[in-house]
N, C-alpha and C positions, 0 to 999 in steps of 0.2 A: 427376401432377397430376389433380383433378377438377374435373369440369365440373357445376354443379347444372344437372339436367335438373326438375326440380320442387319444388315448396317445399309443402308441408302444414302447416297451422293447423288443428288441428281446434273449437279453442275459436272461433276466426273464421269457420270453416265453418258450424257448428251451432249454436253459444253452449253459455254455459257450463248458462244455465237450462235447457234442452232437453236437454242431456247430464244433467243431474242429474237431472230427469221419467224421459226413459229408464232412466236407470239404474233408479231408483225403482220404475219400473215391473214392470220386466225381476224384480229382486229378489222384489218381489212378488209377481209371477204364478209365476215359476220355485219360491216357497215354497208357494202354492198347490196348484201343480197335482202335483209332487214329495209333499207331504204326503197329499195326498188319496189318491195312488195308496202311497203307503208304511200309511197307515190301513188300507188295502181290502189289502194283503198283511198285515199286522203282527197277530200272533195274543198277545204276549206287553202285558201292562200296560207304560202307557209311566211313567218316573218322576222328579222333580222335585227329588233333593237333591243334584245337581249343579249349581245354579244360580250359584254365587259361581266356578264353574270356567268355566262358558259363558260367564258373563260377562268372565273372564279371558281367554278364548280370543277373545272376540270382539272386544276391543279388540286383539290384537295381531293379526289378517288381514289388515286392509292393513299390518304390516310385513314380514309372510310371504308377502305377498304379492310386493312391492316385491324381499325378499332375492333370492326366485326369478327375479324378473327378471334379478338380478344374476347368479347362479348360473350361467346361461344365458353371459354374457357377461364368465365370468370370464376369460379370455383376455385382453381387452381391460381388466385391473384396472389397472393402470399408468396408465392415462389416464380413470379415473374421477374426476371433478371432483363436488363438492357443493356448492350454493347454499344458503343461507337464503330459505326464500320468504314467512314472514309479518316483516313489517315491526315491530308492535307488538309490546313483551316482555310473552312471554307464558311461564307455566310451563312449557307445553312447546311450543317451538318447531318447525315443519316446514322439514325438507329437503328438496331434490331430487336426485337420484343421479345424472347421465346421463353417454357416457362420449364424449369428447370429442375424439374421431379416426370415421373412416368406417370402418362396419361391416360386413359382407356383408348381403345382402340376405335371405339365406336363415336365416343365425344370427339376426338383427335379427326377422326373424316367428318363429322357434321361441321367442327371449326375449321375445315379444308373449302367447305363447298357452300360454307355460309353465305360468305360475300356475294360469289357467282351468282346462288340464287334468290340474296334476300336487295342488291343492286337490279337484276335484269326484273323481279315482279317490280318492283317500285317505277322501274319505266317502263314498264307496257301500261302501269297503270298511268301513270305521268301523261303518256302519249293520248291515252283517251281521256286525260279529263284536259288537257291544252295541247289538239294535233297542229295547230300554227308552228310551235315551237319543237315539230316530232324529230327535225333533223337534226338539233342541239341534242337532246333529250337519246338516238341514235348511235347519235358517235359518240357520248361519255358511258351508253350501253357496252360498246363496242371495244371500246380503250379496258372497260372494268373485266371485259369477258378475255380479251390478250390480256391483262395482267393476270387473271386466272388459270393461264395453262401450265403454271410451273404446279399450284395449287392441285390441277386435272391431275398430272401427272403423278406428281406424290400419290394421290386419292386411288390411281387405277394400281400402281405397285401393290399397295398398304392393300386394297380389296383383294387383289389376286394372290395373296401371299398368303399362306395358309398359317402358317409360324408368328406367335408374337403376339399376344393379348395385350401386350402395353406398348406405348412410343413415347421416345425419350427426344426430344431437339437435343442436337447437338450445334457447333458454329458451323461443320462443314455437312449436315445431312441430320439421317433423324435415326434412330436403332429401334429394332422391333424388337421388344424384351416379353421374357418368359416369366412367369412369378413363381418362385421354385420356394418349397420350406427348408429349413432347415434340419437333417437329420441329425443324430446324435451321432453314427456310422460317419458322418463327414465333417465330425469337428476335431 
């Protein structure tokens, strides 16, 4: 049996506007300051007729994103459930993935911080084996690292929260649950 030791919203913590600034931000500055210093190393011409490929690549991150998460938590695939989250028909529809039993706490942050870190080695690595293409390769870094701060944020909660050995998704946040036995006193 679990017991919820804490409940997290982070859309009701923060809002959703302020998460999207941040992200915004975060992306921005992250391509910034990344490029600047990839410029001041980068000796070869940088060049331009892969554009119809970045652009491919950069609409599917957040689902490479999202897989990763998965990947992480394939153990738990049995009990991945999928919602529909936009209401309106719409060409392409959004889903949510989440997997609908308690997780370990431990496995639940490495499928928090997977994407962050298994997208930004793949483009550092990317960028020294074709630096022509570092500034494509930069901003889809950059875009993958803003859609990670909602990911950050959960990850820093969930580490500094002492309470809660399991995490449970829910539709509007995630619960930090306790595994409690059952007594014979409390049946």
């Amino acid at each position: 049996m679990f017991l919820c030791s804490k409940s997290i919203n982070i859309h009701s913590r923060y809002g959703l506007q302020r998460i999207v600034l941040i992200s915004a931000l975060v992306s921005f500055l992250t391509f910034i300051v990344t490029y600047e210093i990839f410029n001041y190393i980068q000796t070869q011409p940088l060049k331009d007729d892969k554009f119809i490929l970045f652009l491919f690549v950069l609409c599917l991150i957040y689902p490479i994103h999202k897989l990763l998460h998965l990947i992480v938590l394939i153990y738990y695939r049995k009990s991945f459930k999928m919602n529909k989250t936009t209401k309106a028909k719409r060409a392409l529809p959004l889903y949510n993935i989440r997997v609908d039993q308690p997780v370990n706490k431990i496995v639940f942050c490495l499928a928090l911080i997977c994407p962050l870190i298994a997208i930004t080695t793949l483009s550092l690595v990317l960028i020294n084996i074709i630096p022509q293409y570092g500034h494509y390769i930069l901003f889809i870094m950059s875009i993958n690292i803003g859609i990670s701060i909602i990911d950050l944020l959960y990850f820093k909660i969930i580490l500094f929260t002492k309470r809660g050995t399991y995490i449970e998704e829910r539709k509007n946040g995630i619960e930090l649950l306790t595994k409690r036995s059952l007594d014979a006193e409390h049946l």
